[in-house]
N, C-alpha and C positions, 0 to 999 in steps of 0.2 A: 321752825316749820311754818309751812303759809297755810293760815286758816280758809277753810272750803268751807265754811256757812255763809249764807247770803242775808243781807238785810235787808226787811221789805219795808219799806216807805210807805203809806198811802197821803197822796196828798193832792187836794182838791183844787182844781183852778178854775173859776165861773171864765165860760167864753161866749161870746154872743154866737147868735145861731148862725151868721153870715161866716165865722169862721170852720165852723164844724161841716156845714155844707159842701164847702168846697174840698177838702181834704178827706180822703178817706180813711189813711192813717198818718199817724203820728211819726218822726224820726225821729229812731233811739240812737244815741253815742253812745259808746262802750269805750273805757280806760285800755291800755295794754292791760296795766294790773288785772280788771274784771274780767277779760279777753282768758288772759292764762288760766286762771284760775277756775273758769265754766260761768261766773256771773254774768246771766241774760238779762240786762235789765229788759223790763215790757214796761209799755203806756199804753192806753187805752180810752177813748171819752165811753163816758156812762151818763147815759140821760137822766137827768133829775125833773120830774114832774114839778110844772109848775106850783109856788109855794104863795101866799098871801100875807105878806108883811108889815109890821108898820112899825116906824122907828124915832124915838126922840135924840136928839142930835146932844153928846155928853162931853165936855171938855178935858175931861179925865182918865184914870186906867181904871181896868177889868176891877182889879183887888183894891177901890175905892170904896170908904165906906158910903156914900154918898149913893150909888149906885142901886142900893134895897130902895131908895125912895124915887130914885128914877124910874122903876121897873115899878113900883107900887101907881107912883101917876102916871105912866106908860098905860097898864091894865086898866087903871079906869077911867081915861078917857077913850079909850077901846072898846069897853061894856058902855060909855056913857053914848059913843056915836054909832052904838047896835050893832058891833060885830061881836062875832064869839071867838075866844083865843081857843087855841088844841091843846088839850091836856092832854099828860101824860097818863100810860095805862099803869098799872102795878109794874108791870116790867122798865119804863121808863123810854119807851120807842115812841110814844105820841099814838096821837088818836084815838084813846080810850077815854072812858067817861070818869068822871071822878077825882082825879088828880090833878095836876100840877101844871100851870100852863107853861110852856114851852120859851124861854125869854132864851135873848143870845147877845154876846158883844162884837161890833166889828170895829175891829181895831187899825184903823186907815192910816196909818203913818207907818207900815211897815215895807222895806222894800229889798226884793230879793236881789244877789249878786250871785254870779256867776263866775264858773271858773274859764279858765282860757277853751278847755278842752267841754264845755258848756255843762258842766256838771252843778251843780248847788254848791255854792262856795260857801255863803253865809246870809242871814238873815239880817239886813240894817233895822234899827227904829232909831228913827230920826229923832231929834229930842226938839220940843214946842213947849212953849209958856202956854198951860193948861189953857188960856182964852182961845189960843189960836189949834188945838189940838182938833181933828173934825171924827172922832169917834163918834158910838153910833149904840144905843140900847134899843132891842128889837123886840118884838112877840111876834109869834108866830100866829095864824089868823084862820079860821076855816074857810073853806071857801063856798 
């Protein structure tokens, strides 16, 4: 029997303002398979207010232990050149007093592929000798 639940994706793609401008919406492809079966896929852009960031350049991955100490002198030469990082609130959405400043990894060596029928095929990461890797340890920064 063919399964009638749908999978929802949410997934984020930064586009500069020059592309968003001109397009008012997005074009969705649809499979035969998702056609028969009622799956619509939708797109949509969602404005993200601008954010204030600063990032130390890491030659390494996310689950390195090296990583707590990047983020530790990340945050204090942040508080040392007089910004203030956003803490997280008790709930952990940012912008409350008292908690946890907001760090992130970007991870630049990852590169998506497509299917014929322009679907997400699969996600590559490329493999680099840690020197040559151009990852990325962030805080996030009030404005």
């Amino acid at each position: 029997s063919q399964s009638t639940s749908k999978s929802i994706i949410s997934w984020n793609i930064p586009l500069p303002p020059e592309y968003i401008s001109y397009y008012d919406k997005l074009s969705t492809i649809i499979s035969e398979e998702d056609y028969e079966i009622g799956n619509d896929p939708t797109n949509a852009y969602v404005y993200q207010p601008r954010r204030l960031v600063a990032t130390m350049k890491y030659g390494g991955s996310a689950q390195d232990v090296e990583v707590t100490d990047i983020r530790k002198k990340l945050y204090e030469q942040v508080v040392r050149d007089g910004f203030k990082p956003v803490l997280s609130d008790s709930g952990g959405s940012g912008g409350g007093n008292g908690g946890r400043p907001q760090f992130f990894f970007l991870q630049n060596d990852a590169k998506a592929c497509f299917t014929a029928d322009g679907g997400l095929g699969v996600a590559v990461y490329e493999w680099r000798p840690k020197a040559a890797k151009s990852n990325e340890v962030g805080i996030e920064l009030e404005i």
